[in-house]
C-alpha positions in Angstrom: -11.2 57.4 -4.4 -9.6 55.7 -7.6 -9.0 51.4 -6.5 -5.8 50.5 -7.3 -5.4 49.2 -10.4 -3.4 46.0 -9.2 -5.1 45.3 -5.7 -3.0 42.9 -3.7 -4.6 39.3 -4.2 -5.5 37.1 -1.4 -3.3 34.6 -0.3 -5.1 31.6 0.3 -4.8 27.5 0.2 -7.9 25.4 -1.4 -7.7 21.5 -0.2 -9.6 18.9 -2.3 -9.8 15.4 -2.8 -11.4 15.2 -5.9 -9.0 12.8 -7.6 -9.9 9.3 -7.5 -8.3 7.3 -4.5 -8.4 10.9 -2.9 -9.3 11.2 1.0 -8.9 14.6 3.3 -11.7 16.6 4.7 -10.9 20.2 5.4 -11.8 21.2 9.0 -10.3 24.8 9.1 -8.0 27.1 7.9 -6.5 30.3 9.4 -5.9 33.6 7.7 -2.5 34.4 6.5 0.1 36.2 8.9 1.8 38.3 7.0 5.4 39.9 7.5 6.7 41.8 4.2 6.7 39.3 1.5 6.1 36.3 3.4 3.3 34.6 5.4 2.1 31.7 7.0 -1.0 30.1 7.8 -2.5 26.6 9.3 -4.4 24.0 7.4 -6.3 21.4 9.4 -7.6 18.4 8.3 -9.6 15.1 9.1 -8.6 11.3 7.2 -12.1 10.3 6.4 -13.1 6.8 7.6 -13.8 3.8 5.5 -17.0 2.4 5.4 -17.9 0.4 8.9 -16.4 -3.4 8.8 -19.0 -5.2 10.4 -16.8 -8.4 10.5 -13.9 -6.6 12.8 -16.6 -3.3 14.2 -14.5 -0.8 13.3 -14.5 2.1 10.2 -11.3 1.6 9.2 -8.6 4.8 8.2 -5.5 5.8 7.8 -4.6 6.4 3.7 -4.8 10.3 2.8 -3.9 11.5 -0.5 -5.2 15.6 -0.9 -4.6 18.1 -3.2 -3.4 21.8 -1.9 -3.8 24.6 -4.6 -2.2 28.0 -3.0 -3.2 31.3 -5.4 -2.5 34.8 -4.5 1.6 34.7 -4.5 3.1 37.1 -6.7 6.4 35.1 -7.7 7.6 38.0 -10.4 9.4 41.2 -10.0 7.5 44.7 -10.4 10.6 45.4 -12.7 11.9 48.1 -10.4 8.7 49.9 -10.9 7.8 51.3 -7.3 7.1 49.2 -4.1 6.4 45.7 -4.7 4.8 44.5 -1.6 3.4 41.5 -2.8 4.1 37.9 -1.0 6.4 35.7 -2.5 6.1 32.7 0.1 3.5 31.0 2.0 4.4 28.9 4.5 1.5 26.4 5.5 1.8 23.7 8.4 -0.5 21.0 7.7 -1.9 19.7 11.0 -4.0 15.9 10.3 -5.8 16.4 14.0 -7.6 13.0 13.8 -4.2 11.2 13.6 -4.5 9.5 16.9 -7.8 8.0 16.0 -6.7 5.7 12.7 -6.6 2.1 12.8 -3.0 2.0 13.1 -2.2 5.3 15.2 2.0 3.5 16.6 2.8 3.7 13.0 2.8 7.3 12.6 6.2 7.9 14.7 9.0 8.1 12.0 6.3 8.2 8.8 7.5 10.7 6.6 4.7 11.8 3.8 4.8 12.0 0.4 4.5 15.3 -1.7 5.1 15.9 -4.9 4.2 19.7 -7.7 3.9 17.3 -10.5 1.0 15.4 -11.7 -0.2 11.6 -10.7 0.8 10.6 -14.3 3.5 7.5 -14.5 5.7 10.1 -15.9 6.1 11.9 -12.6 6.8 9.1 -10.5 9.9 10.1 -9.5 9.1 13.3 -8.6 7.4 11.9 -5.2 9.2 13.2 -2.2 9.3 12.5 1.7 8.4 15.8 3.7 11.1 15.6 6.6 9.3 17.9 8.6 6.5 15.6 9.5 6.0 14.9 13.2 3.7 12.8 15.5 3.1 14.8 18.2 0.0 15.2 20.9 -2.0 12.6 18.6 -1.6 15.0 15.8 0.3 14.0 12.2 2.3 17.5 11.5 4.3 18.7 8.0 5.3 22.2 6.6 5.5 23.2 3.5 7.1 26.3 2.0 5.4 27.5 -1.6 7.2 29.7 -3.4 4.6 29.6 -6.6 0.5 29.4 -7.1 -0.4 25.9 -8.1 -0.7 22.5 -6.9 1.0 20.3 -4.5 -0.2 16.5 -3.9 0.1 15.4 -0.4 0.0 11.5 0.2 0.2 8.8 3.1 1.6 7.0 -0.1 1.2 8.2 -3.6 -2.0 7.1 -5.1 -2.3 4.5 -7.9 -5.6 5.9 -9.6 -7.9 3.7 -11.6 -7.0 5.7 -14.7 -3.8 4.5 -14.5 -5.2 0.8 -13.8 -7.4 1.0 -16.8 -3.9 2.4 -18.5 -2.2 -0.6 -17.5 -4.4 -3.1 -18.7 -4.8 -1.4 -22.0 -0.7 -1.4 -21.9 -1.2 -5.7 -21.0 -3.5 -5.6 -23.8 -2.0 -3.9 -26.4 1.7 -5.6 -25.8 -0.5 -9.3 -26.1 -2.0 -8.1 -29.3 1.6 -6.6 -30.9 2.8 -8.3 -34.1 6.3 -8.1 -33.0 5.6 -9.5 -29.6 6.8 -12.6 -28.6 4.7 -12.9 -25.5 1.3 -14.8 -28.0 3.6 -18.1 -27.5 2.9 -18.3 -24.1 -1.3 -18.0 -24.3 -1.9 -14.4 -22.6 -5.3 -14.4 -21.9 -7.0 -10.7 -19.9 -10.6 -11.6 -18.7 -13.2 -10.6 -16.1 -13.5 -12.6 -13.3 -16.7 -10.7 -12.2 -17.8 -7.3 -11.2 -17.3 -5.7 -8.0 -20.8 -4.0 -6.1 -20.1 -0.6 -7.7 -20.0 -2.1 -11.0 -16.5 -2.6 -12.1 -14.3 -5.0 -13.9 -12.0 -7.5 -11.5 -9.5 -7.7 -14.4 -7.1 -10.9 -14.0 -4.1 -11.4 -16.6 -3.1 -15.3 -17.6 0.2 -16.0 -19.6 2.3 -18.9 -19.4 2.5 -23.0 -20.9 4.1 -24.6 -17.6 2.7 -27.6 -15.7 2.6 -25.5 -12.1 -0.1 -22.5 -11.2 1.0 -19.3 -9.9 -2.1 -16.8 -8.2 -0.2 -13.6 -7.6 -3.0 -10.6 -6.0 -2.3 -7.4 -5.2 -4.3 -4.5 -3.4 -6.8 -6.4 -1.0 -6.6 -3.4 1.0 -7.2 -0.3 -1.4 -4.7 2.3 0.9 -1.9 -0.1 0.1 -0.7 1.6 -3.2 2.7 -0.2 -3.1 1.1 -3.0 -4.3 -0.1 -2.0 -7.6 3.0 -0.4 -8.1 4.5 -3.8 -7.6 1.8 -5.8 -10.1 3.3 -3.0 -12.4 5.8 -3.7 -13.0 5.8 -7.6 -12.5 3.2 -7.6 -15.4 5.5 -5.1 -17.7 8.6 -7.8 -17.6 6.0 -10.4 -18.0 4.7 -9.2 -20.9 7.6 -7.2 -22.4 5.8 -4.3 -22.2 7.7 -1.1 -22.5 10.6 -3.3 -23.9 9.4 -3.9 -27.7 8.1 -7.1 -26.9 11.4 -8.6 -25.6 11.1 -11.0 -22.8 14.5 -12.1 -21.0 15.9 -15.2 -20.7 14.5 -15.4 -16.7 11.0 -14.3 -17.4 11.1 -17.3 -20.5 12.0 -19.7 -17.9 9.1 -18.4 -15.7 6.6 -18.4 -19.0 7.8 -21.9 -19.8 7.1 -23.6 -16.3 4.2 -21.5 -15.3 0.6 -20.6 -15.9 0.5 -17.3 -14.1 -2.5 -16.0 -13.2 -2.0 -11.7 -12.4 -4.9 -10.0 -10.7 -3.8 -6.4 -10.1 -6.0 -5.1 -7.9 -8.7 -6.9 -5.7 -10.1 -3.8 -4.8 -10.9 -1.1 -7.1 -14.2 0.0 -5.5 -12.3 1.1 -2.1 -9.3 2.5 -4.6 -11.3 5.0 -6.4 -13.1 5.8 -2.9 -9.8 6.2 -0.9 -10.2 4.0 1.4 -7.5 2.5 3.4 -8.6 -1.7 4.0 -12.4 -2.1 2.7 -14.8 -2.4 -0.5 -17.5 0.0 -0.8 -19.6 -1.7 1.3 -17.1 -2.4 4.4 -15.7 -5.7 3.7 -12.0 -6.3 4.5 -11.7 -8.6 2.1 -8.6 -10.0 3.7 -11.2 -11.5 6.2 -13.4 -12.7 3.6 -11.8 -16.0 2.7 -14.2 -18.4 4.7 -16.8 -19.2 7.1 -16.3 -17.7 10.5 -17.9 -19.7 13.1 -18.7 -18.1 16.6 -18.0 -14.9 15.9 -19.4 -11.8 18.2 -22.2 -10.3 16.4 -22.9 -13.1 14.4 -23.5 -16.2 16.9 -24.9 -18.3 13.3 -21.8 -17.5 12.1 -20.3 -15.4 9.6 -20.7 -16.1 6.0 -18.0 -15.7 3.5 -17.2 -14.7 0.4 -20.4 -13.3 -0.1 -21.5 -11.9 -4.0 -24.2 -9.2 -1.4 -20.5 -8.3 0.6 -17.0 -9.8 -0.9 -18.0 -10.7 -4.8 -14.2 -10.2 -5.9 -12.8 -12.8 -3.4 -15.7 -14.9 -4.5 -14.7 -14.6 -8.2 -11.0 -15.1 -8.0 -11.5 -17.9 -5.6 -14.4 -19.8 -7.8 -11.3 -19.4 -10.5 -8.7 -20.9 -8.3 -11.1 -23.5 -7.5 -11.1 -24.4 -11.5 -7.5 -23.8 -12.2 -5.5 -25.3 -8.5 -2.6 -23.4 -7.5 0.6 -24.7 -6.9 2.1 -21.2 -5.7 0.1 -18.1 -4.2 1.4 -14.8 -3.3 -0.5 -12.1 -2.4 0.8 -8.5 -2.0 0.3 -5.7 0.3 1.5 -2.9 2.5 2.7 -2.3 6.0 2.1 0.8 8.4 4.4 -0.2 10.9 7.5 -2.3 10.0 9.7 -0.1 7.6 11.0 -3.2 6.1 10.5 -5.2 3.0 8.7 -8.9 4.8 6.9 -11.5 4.4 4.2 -13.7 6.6 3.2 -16.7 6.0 0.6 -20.0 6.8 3.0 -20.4 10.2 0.9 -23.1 12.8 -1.7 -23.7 10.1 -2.4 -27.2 9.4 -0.4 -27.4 6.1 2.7 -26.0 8.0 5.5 -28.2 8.2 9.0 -29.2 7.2 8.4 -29.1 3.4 6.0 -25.6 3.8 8.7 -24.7 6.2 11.5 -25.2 3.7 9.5 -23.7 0.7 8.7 -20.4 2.7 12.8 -19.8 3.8 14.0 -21.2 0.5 11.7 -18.7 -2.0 12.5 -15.6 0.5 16.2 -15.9 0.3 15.9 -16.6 -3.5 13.9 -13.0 -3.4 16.8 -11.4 -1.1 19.6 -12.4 -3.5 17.7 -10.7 -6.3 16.4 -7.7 -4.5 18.5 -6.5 -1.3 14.9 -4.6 -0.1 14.2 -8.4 1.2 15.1 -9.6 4.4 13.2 -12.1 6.7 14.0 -11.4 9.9 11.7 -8.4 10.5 8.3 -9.4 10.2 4.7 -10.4 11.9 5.5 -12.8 15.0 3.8 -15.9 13.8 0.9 -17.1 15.9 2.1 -18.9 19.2 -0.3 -22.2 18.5 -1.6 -24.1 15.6 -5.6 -23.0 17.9 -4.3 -19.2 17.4 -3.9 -19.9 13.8 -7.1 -21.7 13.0 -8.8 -18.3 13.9 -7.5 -16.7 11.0 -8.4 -19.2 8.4 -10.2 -16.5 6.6 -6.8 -14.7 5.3 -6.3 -15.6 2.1 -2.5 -16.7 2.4 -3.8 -19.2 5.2 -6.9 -20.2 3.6 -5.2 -20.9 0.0 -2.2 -22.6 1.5 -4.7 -25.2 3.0 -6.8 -25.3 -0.2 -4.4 -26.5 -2.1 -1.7 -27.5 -0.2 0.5 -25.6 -1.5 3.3 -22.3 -0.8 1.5 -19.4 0.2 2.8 -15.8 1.7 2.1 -12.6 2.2 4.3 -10.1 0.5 4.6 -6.5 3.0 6.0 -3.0 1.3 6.8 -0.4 4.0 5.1 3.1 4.1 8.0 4.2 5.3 11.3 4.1 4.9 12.4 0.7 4.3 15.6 0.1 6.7 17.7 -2.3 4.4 18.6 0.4 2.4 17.4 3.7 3.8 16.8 6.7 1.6 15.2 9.7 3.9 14.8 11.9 0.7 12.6 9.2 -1.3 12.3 6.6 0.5 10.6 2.9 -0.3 8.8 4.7 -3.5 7.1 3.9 -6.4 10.1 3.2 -8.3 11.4 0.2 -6.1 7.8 -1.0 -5.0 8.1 -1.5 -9.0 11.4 -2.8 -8.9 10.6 -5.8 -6.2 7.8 -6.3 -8.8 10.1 -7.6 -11.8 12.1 -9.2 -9.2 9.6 -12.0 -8.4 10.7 -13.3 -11.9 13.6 -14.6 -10.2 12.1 -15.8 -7.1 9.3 -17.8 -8.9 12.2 -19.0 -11.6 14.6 -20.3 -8.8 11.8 -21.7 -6.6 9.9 -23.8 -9.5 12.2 -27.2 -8.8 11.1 -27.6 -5.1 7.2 -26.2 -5.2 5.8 -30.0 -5.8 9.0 -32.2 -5.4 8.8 -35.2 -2.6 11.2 -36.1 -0.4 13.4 -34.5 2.0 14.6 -31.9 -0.8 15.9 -29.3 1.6 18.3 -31.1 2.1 20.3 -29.6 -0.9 19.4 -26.2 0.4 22.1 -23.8 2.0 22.1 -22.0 5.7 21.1 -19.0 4.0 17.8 -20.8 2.7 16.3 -22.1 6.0 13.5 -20.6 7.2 13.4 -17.8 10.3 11.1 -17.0 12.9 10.4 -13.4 12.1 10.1 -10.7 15.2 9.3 -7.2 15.0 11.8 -6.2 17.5 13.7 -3.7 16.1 16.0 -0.6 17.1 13.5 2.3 16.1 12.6 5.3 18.5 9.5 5.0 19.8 8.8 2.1 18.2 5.8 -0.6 20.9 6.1 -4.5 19.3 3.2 -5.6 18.0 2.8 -8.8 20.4 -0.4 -10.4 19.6 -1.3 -8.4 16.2 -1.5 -11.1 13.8 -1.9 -10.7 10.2 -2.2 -7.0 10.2 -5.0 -6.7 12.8 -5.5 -3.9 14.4 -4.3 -2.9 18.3 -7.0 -4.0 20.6 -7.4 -0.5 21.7 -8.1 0.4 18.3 -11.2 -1.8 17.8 -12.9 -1.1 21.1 -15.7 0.6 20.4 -16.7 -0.2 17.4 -14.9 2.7 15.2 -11.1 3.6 14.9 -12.1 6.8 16.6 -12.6 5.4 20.1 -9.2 5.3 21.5 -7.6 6.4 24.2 -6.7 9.9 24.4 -3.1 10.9 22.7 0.1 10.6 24.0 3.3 13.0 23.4 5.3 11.1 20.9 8.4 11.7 19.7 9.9 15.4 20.3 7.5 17.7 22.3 5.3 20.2 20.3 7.4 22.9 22.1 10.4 21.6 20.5 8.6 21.3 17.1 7.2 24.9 16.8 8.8 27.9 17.5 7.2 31.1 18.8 6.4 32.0 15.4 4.3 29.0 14.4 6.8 27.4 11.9 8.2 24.1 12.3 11.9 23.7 12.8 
């Protein structure tokens, strides 16, 4: 018997993570049901753990990014030629069966994931959308997807920030300093190494300004918190003028005149490339890696830190503090839980008090009139004593606010929605984590008066300025407070153990599975 000359090709789906900052493992895939021109299948998949944090015993995960590359659809018409039997759409639900077991498993309820056909080039930002078809359900993440063509789509927790497009943007900073036209050289831009990180990589930091007060502003301790670099983005861009000719507005001059600024934009870029969600390559959340812990279980000597064998980045930015002093520090991250722009601060520390107090409500209403993303009533409880505190004197906002007596917060980006101004298509994106970046301009310009002055200077301050205790009680469905999680910890039940995949077993959340799949397998 002749074959056919055209023999129907197999629809299938190939998952990879081969990008950098890419993290999926495939566990199984079923074969295609197919009814006429259509079929559907089931993808599942495991988020692969970060290396094991010895300070905290756990192996830390949460941050997937994948590729999904479906062949074997025949999109074009047989031009009336005979039957054409061929399938035009594939209908895949993407199951993440390990969901219960990451290190923050309350914040999948009301996550939406990111997907986008385009590439991970800053040209296709905005082509990242939210999947509104993604469910938490039986301790399993859940999202369908309807292709209609062969190619690629990206799946993401939160879309990725590659190191190619890090390298990019220091070769942008670099290139905008070195411009003739530029009128950034005035101000003394400086882009050095600090040191190397344990896999043998640059910890870039950007310098720029003539004032009398020093400014540390860090992004990405924790590699799975792409938001953040988004952020440095585009902070650094209206810092530098880049992408605008060289032309710096009449804000960022103000900034650049009172300022030295000191810009590292990622702390992290071993655990970026590797996909991790909160650790180097070797397991160190370097969030925790800001001092000496004494007492510690494991470690009854103590725990040592920084460390060049463990934490060499925090150990190079903070030798540099050290020679420079900081006057302002701001270090910027992402949330799991709270879909709101917040911030958290050195609360019960001993350099809290009515002038840290004052700066900390003063420079977050400053941000909210220039970015309505900003609120700062939503946020981490602070801890209930000033003994509760002293604990976590090895975060850097708490350790550097002590250091040098000076402002220090925390800066959190939701991965989902963010509530202030809710978006379900998009969501909080690349484009506004970028867009809360340029806005610090305003916050650091309005702020500058009050950083070192003496006296009772709040005085001149408005209602709107004081500080607020922040609670994470909110109107969400499903939503558990976080209590005692302080500073992004973990849920006790998470860390018991010793891995983020001892947990208890799942719980129905949200709608029940019945309600989510019908009888054919598709998701409503």
């Amino acid at each position: 018997m002749a074959s056919s000359p055209h023999p129907t090709p197999v629809v299938k789906v190939g998952i990879t993570a081969s990008h950098d900052g890419g993290n999926i493992e495939l566990i199984s895939q079923t074969d295609p049901i197919i009814s006429g021109r259509t079929a559907k299948l089931t993808v599942t998949v495991h988020v692969k753990p970060d290396v094991y944090t010895d300070l905290e015993q756990i192996a830390h995960m949460q941050y997937f990014s994948f590729r999904a590359f479906v062949s074997g659809l025949h999109s074009n018409s047989n031009n009336g030629e005979g039957e054409d039997d061929s399938i035009k759409l594939l209908t895949v639900q993407y199951v993440v069966s390990n969901a219960h077991s990451v290190s923050y498993p309350d914040a999948w309820p009301n996550t939406t994931i990111f997907y986008t056909a385009d590439s991970l080039q800053p040209c296709d930002d905005d082509s990242w959308r939210r999947n509104l078809t993604t469910k938490y359900v039986d301790g399993k993440l859940t999202w369908s997807q309807v292709h209609n063509a062969n190619g690629s789509i990206f799946f993401s927790y939160w879309p990725p920030y590659t190191y190619d497009r890090h390298l990019k943007l220091i070769s942008d900073c670099s290139a905008q300093i070195s411009a003739r036209e530029s009128s950034i050289g005035e101000y003394n831009p400086v882009i050095e190494s600090l040191g190397q990180t344990l896999d043998g990589r640059e910890m870039e930091c950007i310098s720029v300004g003539n004032g009398n007060l020093t400014a540390w502003i860090q992004h990405r301790q924790h590699p799975g918190e792409t938001m953040a670099e988004f952020f440095a983005e585009g902070f650094l861009h209206r810092l530098l003028g880049v992408g605008a000719d060289g032309e710096l507005d009449e804000a960022t001059k103000r900034v650049l005149d009172r300022y030295r600024l000191y810009i590292v934009p990622n702390m992290c870029p071993d655990g970026s490339v590797r996909g991790h969600l909160r650790t180097n390559s070797v397991g160190a959340n370097l969030n925790r890696e800001w001092c000496h812990v004494e007492g510690h279980d494991g470690h009854p000597e103590g725990y040592q830190a920084p460390t060049m064998e463990r934490s060499p980045e925090v150990a190079a930015v903070l030798s540099k503090m050290d020679e420079t002093g900081v006057d302002f520090f701001l270090d910027v991250h992402g949330d799991e839980e709270l879909p709101y722009v917040f911030f958290s601060g050195a609360e019960m520390t001993p350099v809290w008090g009515d002038r840290i107090e004052h700066l900390h409500g003063y420079f977050i209403a400053c941000y909210q009139r220039a970015n309505s993303d900003v609120q700062k009533e939503i946020g981490y409880p602070p801890p209930e004593s000033k003994e509760a505190a002293l604990r976590y004197m090895n975060v850097a906002t708490n350790q550097v606010s002590c250091r040098f007596n000076c402002l220090g917060l925390t800066l959190e980006m939701p991965y989902k929605d963010c509530e202030t101004n809710p978006n379900p298509d998009k969501g909080f994106d690349p484009a506004r984590a970028k867009k809360l970046g340029t806005n610090l301009v305003e916050a650091l310009d309005d702020v500058y008066s009050y950083l070192r002055a003496e006296g009772e200077f709040w005085s001149a301050f408005s209602n709107e300025d004081e500080y607020v205790v922040p609670t994470d009680s909110f109107k969400e469905d499903g939503f558990i407070m976080l209590k005692k999680r302080l500073y992004s910890d973990v849920r006790p039940h998470a860390a018991q153990g010793g891995m983020a995949g001892v947990v208890p077993q799942p719980t129905r959340s949200e709608e029940s599975e019945e309600d989510l799949i019908d009888s054919s397998g598709y998701n409503k």
